[in-house]
C-alpha positions in Angstrom: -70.2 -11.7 0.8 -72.4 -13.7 3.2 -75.2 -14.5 1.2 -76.8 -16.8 3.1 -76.6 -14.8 6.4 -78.0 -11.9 4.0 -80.7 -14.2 3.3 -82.2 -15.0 6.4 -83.0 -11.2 7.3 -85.7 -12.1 4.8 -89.0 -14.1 6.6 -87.5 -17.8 6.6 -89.7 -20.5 7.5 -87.4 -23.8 7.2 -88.9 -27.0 5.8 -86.4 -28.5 8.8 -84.4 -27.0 11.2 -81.3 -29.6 12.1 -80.8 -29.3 15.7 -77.4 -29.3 15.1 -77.3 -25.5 13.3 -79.5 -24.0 15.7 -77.8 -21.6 18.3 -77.7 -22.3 21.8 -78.8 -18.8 22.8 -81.9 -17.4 20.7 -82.1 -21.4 19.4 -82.9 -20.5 15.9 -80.8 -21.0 12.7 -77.5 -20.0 13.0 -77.7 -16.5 11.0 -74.2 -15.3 10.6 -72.3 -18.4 12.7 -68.8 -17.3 14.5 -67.2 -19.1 16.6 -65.9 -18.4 19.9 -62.1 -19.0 20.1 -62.3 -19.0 23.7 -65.0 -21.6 24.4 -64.9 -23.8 21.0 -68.9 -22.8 20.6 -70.7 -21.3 17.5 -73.2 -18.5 18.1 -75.4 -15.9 15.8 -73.0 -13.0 15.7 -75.7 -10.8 17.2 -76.4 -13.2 20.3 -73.0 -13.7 21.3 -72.3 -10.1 21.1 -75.7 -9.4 23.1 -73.7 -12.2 26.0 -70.3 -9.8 25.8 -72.3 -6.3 26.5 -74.4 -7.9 28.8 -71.4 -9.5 30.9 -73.1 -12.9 30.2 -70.6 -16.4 29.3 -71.1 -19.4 27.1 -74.4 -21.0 28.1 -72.5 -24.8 27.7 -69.4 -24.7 29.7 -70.0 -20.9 31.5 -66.2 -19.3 29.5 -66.0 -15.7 29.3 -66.5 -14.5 25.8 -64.1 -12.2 24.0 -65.7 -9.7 21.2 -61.8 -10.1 19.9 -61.7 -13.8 19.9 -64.8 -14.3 17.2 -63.9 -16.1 13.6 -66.4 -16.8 11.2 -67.7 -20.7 10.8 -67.5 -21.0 7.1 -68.2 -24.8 7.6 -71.5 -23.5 9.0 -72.2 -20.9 6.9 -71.9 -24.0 3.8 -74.6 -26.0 5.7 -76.9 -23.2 6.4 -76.4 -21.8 2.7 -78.2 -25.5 1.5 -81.1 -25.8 4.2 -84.5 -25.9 2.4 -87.3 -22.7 2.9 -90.4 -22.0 2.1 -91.0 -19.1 -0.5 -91.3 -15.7 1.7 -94.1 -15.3 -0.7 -96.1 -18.3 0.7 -95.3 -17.1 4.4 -97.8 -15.3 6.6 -96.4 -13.4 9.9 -97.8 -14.8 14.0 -96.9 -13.2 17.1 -95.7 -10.4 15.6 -93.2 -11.8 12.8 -91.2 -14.0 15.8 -93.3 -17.2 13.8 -94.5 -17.6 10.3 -96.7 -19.8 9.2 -97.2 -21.2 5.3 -100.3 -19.3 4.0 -102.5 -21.4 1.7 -103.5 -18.7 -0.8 -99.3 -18.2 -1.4 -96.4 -19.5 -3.0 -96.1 -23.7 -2.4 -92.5 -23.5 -3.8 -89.4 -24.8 -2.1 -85.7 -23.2 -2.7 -82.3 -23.3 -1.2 -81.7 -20.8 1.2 -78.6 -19.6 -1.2 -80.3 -19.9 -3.6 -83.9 -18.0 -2.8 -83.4 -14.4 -4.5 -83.4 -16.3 -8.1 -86.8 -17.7 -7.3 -88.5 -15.1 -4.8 -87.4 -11.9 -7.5 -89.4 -13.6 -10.1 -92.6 -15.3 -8.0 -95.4 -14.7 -9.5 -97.0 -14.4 -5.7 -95.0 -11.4 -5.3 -96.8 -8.5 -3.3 -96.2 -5.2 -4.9 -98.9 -1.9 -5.8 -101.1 -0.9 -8.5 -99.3 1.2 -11.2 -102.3 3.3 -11.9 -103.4 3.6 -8.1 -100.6 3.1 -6.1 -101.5 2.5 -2.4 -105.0 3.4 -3.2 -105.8 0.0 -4.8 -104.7 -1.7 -1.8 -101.9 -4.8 -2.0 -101.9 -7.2 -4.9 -100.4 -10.6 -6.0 -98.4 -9.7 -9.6 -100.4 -12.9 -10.7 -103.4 -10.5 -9.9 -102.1 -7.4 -11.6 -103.4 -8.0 -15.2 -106.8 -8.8 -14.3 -106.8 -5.6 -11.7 -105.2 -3.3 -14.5 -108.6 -3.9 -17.1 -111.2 -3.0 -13.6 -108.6 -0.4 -12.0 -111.0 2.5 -10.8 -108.6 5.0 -10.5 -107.8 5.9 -13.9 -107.0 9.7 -14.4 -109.0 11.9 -17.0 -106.5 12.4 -20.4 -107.0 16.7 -19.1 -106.2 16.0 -15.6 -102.9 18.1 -16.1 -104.9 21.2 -16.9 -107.0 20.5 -13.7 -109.3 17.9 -14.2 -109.7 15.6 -11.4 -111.9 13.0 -12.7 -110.9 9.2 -11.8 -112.7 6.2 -13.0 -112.4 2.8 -15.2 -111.1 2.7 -18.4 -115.0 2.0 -19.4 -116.0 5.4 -17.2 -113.1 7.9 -18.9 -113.5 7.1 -22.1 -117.6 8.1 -21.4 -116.5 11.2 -19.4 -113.8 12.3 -21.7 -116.5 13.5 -24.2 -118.2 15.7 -21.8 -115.2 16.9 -19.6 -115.0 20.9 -19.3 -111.6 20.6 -19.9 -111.6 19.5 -23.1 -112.8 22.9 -24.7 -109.5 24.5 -26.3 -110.1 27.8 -25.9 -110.3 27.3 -21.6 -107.2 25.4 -22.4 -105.9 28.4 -23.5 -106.7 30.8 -20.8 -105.4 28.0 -18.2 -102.5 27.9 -20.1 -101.8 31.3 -20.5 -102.5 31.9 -16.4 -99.2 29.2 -16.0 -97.6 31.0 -18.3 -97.9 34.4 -16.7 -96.6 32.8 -13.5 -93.4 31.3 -15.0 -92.5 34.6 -16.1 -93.2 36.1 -13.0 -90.9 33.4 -11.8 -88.2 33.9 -14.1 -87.9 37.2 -12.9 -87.5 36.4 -9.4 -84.8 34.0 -10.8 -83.1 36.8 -12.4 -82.7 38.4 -9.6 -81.5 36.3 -7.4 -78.9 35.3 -10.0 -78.0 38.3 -10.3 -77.3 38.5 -6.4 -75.3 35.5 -6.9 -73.4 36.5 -9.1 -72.4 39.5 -7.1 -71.3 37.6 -4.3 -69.5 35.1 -6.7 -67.6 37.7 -7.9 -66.7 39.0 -4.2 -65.6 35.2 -3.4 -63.3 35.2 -6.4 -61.3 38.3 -5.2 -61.1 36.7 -1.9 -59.8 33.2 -3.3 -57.3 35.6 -5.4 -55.9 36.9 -2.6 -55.6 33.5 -0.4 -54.2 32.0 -3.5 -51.4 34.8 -3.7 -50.5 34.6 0.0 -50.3 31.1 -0.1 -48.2 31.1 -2.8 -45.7 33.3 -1.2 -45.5 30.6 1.6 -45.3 28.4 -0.2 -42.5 29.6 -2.4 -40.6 30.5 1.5 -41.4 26.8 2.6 -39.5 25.5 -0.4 -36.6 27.9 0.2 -36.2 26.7 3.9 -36.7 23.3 2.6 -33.6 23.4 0.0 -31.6 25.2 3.2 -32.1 22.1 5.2 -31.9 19.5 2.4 -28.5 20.9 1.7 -27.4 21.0 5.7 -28.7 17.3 5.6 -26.2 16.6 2.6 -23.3 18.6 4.4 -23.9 16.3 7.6 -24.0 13.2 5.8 -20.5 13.9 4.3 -19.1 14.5 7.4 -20.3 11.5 8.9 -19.2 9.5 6.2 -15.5 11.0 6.9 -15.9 10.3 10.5 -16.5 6.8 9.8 -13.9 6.5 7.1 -11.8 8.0 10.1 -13.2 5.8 12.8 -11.8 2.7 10.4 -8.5 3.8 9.6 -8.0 4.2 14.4 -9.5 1.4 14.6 -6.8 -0.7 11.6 -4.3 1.6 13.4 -5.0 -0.2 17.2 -5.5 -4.0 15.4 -1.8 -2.9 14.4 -0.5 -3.3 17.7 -1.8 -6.4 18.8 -0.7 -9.6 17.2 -2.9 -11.1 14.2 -5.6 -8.3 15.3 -6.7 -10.6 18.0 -7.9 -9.5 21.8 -5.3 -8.6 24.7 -5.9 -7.1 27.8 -2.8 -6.6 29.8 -0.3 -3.7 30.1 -3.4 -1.2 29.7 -3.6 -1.3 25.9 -7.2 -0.8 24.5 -9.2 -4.8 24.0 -9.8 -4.9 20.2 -11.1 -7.8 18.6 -11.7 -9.0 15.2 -15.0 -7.9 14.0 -17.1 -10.2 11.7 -18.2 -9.0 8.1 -21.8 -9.0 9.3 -20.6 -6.7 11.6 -18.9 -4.3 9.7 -21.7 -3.8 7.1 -24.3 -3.1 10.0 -21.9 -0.5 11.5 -21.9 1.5 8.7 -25.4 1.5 8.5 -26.2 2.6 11.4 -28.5 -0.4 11.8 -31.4 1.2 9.6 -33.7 -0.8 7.6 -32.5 -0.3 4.3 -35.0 0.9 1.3 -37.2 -1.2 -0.6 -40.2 -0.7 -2.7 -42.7 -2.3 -4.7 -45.4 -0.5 -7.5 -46.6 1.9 -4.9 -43.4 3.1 -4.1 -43.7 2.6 -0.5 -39.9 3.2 1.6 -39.3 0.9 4.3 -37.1 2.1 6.3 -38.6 3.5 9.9 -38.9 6.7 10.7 -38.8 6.1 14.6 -35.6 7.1 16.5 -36.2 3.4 18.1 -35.7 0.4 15.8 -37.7 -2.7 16.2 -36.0 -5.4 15.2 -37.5 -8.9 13.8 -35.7 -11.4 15.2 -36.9 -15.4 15.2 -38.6 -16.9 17.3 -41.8 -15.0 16.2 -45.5 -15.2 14.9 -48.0 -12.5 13.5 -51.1 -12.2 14.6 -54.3 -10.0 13.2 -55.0 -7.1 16.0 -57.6 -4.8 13.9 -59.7 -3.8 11.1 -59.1 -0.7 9.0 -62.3 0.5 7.5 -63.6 3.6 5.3 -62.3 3.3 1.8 -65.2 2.2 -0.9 -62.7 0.7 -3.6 -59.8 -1.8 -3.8 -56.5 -0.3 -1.8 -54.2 0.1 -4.0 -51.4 1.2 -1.7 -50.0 1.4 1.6 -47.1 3.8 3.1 -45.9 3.8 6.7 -44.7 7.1 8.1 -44.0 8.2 11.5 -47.0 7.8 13.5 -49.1 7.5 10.3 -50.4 5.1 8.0 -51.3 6.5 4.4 -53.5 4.5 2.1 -55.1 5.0 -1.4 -58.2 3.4 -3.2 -59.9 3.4 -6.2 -62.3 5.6 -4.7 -60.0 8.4 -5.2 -59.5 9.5 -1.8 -56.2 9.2 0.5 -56.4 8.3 3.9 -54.3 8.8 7.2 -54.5 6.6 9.9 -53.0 6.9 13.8 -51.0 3.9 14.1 -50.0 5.0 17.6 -53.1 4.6 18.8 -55.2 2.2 16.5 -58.2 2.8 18.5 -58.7 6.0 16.6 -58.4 5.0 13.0 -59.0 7.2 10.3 -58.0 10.9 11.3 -57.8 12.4 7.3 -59.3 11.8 4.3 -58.2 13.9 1.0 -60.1 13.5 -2.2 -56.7 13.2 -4.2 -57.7 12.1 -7.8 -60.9 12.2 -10.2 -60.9 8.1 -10.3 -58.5 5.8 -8.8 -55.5 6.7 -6.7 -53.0 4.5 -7.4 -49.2 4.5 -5.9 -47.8 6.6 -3.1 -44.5 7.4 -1.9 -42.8 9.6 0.6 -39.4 12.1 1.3 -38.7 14.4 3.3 -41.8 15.5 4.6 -43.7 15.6 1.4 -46.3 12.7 0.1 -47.1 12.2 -3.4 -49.5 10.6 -5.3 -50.7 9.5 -8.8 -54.0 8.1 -10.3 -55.8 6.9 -13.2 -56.4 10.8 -14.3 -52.7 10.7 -15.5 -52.1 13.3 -12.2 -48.8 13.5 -9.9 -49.5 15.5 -6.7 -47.8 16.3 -3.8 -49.0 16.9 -0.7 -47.6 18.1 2.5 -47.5 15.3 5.3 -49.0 17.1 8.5 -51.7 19.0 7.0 -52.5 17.2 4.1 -52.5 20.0 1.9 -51.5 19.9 -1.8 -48.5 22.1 -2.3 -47.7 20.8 -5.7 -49.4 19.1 -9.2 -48.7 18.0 -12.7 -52.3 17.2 -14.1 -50.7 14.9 -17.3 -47.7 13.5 -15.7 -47.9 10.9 -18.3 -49.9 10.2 -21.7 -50.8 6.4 -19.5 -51.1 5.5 -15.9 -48.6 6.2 -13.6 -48.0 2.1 -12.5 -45.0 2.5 -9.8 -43.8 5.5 -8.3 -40.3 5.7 -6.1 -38.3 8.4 -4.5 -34.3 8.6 -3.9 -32.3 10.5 -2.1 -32.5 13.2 -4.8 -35.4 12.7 -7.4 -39.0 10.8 -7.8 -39.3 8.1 -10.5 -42.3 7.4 -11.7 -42.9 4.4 -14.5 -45.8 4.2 -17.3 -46.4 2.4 -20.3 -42.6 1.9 -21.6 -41.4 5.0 -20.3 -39.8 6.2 -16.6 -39.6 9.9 -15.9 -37.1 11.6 -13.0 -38.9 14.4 -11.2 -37.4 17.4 -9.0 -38.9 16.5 -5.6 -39.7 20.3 -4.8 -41.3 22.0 -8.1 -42.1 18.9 -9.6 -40.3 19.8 -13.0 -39.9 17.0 -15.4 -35.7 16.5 -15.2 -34.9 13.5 -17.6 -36.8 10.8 -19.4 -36.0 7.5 -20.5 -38.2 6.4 -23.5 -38.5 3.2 -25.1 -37.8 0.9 -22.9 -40.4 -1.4 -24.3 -43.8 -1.5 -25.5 -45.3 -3.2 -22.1 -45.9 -1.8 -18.7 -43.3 -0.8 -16.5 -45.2 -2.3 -13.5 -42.9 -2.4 -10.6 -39.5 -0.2 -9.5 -37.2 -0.6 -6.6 -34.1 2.2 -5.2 -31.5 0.9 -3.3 -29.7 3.2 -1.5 -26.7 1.6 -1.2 -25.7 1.8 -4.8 -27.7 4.3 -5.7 -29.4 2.0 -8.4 -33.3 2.2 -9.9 -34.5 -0.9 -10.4 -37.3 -1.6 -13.1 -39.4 -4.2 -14.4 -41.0 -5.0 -17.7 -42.7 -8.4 -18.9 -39.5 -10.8 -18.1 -37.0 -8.1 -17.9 -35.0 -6.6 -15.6 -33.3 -3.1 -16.2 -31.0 -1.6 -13.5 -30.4 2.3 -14.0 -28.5 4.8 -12.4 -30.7 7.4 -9.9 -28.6 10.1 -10.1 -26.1 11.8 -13.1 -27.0 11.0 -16.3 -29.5 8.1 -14.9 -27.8 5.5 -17.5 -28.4 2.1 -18.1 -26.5 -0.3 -16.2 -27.5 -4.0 -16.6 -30.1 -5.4 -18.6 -31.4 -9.2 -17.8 -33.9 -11.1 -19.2 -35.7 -13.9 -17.0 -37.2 -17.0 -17.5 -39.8 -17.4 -14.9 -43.0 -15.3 -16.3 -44.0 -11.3 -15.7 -42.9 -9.9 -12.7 -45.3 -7.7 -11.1 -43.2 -6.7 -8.0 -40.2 -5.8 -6.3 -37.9 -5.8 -3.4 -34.5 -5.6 -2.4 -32.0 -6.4 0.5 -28.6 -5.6 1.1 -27.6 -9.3 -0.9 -30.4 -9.8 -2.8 -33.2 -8.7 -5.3 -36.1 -10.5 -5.0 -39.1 -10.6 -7.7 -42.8 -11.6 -7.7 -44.3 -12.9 -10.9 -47.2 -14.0 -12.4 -46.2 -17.7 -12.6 -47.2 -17.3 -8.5 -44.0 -17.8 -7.3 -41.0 -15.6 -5.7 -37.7 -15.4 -7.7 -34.9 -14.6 -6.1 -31.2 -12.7 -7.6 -27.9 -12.0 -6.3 -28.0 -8.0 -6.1 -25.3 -7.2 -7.6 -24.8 -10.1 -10.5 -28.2 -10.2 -11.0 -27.3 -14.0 -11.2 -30.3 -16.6 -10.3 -30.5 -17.4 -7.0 -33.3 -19.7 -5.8 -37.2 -19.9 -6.1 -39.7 -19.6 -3.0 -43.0 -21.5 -3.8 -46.1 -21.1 -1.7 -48.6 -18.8 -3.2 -51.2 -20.2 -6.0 -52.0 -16.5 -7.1 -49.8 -13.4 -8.9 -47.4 -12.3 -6.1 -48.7 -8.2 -6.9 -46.5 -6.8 -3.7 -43.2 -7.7 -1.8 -41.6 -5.9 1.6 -38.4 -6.5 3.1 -37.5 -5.6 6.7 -34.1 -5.9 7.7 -31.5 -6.0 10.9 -28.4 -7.1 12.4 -30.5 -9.8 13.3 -32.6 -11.0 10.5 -33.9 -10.4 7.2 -37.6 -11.2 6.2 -40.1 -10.5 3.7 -43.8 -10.1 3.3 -45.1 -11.0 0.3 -49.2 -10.5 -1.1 -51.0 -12.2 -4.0 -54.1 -12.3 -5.7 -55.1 -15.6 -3.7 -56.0 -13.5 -0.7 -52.5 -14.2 1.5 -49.9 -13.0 2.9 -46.4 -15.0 3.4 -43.7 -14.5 5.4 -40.4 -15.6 4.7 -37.0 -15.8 6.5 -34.4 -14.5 4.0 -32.0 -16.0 5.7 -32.8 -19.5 5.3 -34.9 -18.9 2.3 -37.5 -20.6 4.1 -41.3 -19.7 4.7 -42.3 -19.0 8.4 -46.1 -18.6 8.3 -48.7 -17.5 6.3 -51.5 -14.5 7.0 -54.8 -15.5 5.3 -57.9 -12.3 6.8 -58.5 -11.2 3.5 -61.9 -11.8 1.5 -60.2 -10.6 -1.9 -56.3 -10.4 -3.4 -54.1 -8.6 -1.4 -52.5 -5.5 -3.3 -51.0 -3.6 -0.7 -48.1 -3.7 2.2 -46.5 -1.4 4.7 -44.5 -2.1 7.3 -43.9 0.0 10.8 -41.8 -1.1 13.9 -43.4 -4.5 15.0 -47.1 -4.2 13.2 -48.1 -5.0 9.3 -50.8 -3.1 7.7 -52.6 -5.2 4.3 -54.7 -3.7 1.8 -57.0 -6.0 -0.6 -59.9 -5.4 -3.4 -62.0 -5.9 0.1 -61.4 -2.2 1.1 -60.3 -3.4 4.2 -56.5 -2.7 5.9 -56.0 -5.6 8.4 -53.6 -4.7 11.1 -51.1 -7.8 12.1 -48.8 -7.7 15.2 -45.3 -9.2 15.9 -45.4 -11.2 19.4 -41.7 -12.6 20.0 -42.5 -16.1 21.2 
């Protein structure tokens, strides 16, 4: 990614150093330029972080430096990247490699420092080894090698495998080859038949200890048959106790919904009393005032953040008993670094405490988000390629991949308790979960899964003959939304999960989606966000400001805002006030697109083809 800093680990002897990209602490060439937010100064990222655990300042104007407060000089970097060098090939090393001088017998030739690996891994003053002598032949030039090949002195004798240790020229073997002992047939033959004895007596050995081996395999097994068994009996207990309190959950929600259908008809009852509903506060009777619409909607939802997803299937709606609430004026700023994974991260799912993420390096991920200091506290090897999409309910994770798999996996251990190995003839594309069921979404076909056993319960099938890239459940309703080219398909999630509304759009693919409690918002590839009235599906308005595929959306909402995140394949992130349908700022810490998002009281976690998670902080201004 930094080439030219890359470069410069090499010997570089510069044809001229300007004085202006030299650092003011070692004063060399800048190698790897940041600059210090604190003090306005560039620095090597080594020295300046040598002046932080040393307890030193800025050398110019004596500021404290802060190892948190360092951004790359790109500017720099571009200057540095197009300074002229002498070959390494033409260098020789004084005072111990701190100098280097040009050496006459070497390369002459001049490159770009960016540029030096397509000249310097084809010089033809190149030092490598002999490939008949090795080391032996001391260190040549490859401009050497063909005339050191035709002298070499250390070519074997054609018998040196039956024990011949002979070395000489080409010239010297082909003289000694007519005379070696070696060459008789019949001591070829007794050689030979001495090895042979001794592989046989090594096979034997070999049989033996397989045979061992396979004892103790067979001992293992029985022990894994047993494990297997009793964990299976737990497990089969866990999933009773889980459809016990999965059923107490339903039985509480009904009797909350009566209370508040109760708590509506008092409170019409009291507005009854005074005149036009409005406020009075003599004689004792209770104060009631009118309540506004906004009001009213928030009340009976208990001020949650209501559910929204995107391809990965990621809920957001918080887990904490406290709510954080986004309200303007705000800004984000970027607080940490998330690193482990070795492939693009290809989803993001905030949970309690935890952050969950999946790469196309197969593994998942868990990371403490109550204390970021500790970072990565899992990792499960989840699927044979690329894992793909996550999603979450009640207390169970699942996840799918490129190896067609659905798992699920228990969300305090990290243990699989569940698997499908062909959940789909395609790649799983989106996954979702309602209240009741998971939806996943393939190649022009969506299938409804039992959260529990993981039983296939209904399919719909030709939808279309394109990717179902992106689904969305609103709670509300109880409405799956889905996505395909241009389309939009709005299903029920529950019954006989019928069509309800088909629409067909006129602003390119969509690749994502989210939704509020008015709207449903899309991200396509014409790079912009299209925005629909949730329950017309009418066209609303269009939010420009990416210049990439908008690949993921989140919504967070409150009584006292609604905003969205959106990521794109030109390496941002935006955030938008839903309100005003207006942008607010704009997140730009990744090297590659952004493909990932997860939201968690006031922070927002990013995932990008960089394999890196970036963390990001509200601060109420």
């Amino acid at each position: 990614m930094l080439a030219a800093a890359a470069a410069i680990v090499k010997p570089a002897k510069f044809v001229e150093e300007p004085p202006a990209l030299l650092c003011p602490v070692c004063g060399r060439v800048f190698s790897e330029p940041v600059i210090s937010v604190t003090c306005g100064h560039t620095f090597c990222r080594e020295c300046v972080g040598a002046l932080i655990r040393e307890g030193r300042r800025c050398p110019a104007d004596r500021v404290a430096c802060d190892s948190g407060q360092l951004v790359l000089n790109r500017a720099v970097m571009g200057q540095i990247h197009d300074l002229k060098i002498y070959c390494c090939h033409g260098l020789l090393s004084r005072n111990g490699g701190k100098t280097w001088e040009t050496d006459t017998d070497g390369c002459k030739e001049v490159v770009v420092l960016g540029r030096r690996e397509e000249h310097e891994s084809k010089c033809q003053f190149a030092k490598t080894v002999c490939p008949i002598g090795g080391e032996l032949c001391g260190v040549l030039r490859v401009n050497q090698m063909d005339v050191h090949v035709t002298s070499c002195s250390r070519v074997p004798c054609p018998f040196s495998n039956f024990g011949c240790m002979y070395h000489g020229t080409n010239v010297g073997v082909t003289e000694h080859k007519s005379s070696c002992s070696y060459k008789d047939e019949s001591q070829l033959l007794i050689i030979t038949m001495r090895e042979l004895k001794l592989v046989k007596e090594s096979n034997q050995e070999l049989q033996s200890s397989n045979r061992e081996l396979q004892q103790s395999l067979g001992k293992a097994l029985k022990s894994i048959d047993r494990l297997v068994a009793e964990r299976t009996v737990q497990l089969e207990q866990q999933a009773l106790a889980i459809t016990a309190i999965t059923s107490r959950m339903e039985k509480m929600e009904e009797k909350m919904e009566g209370l508040t259908l109760r708590s509506d008809k008092v409170e019409e009852t009291l507005r009854s009393w005074t005149p036009h509903g409005r406020s009075y506060t003599g004689g004792g009777t209770p104060v009631i005032r009118e309540r506004t619409n906004r009001e009213k909607r928030w009340s009976m939802e208990s001020f949650a953040s209501l559910a929204s997803a995107t391809h990965d299937g990621g809920h957001l709606y918080s887990n904490h008993h406290r709510l954080f609430q986004w309200q303007m004026p705000f800004t984000v700023k970027c607080i940490g670094t998330f690193k482990g994974h070795k492939g693009t991260i290809w989803s993001l799912l905030a949970h309690s405490n935890w952050l969950f993420s999946s790469s196309s390096d197969g593994t998942i991920k868990v990371w403490d988000t109550a204390d970021l200091r500790k970072g990565c506290v899992r990792t499960v090897t989840a699927h044979k390629d690329c894992a793909i999409s996550l999603a979450v309910c009640r207390g169970v994770l699942y996840s799918s991949g490129t190896d067609l798999a659905l798992r699920s996996w228990h969300i305090d251990t990290m243990e699989e308790v569940g698997a499908v190995l062909k959940a789909h003839d395609s790649m799983i594309s989106a996954m979702i979960c309602s209240k009741q069921s998971l939806f996943t979404s393939s190649l022009g076909c969506i299938k409804v899964w039992d959260l529990i056993s993981l039983k296939e319960i209904h399919r719909i099938n030709n939808i279309s003959q394109s990717w179902i890239r992106a689904l969305a459940y609103d709670k509300r309703s109880d409405y799956l939304y889905s996505t395909t080219n241009n389309r939009l398909h709005v299903w029920r999630a529950s019954d006989d999960f019928g069509l309800v509304k088909e629409v067909e759009t006129h602003f390119g693919a969509i690749y994502s989606l989210g939704v509020t409690h008015k709207f449903l918002v899309t991200g396509t590839h014409s790079r912009n966000i299209q925005v629909y009235d949730r329950g017309s599906l009418s066209h609303h308005c269009t939010l420009n400001g990416h210049i990439g595929i908008v690949t993921v959306l989140r919504v967070t909402e409150s009584p006292v805002g609604v905003f969205m995140f959106s990521g794109s394949s030109d390496n941002t992130v935006q955030v938008w006030n839903l309100e005003n349908m207006l942008p607010i700022l704009a997140l730009q810490r990744h090297e590659k697109p952004v493909q990932a998002l997860a939201i968690c009281q006031d922070s927002v976690f990013t995932g990008s083809e960089d394999m890196e998670i970036k963390v990001f902080r509200h601060f109420k201004l």
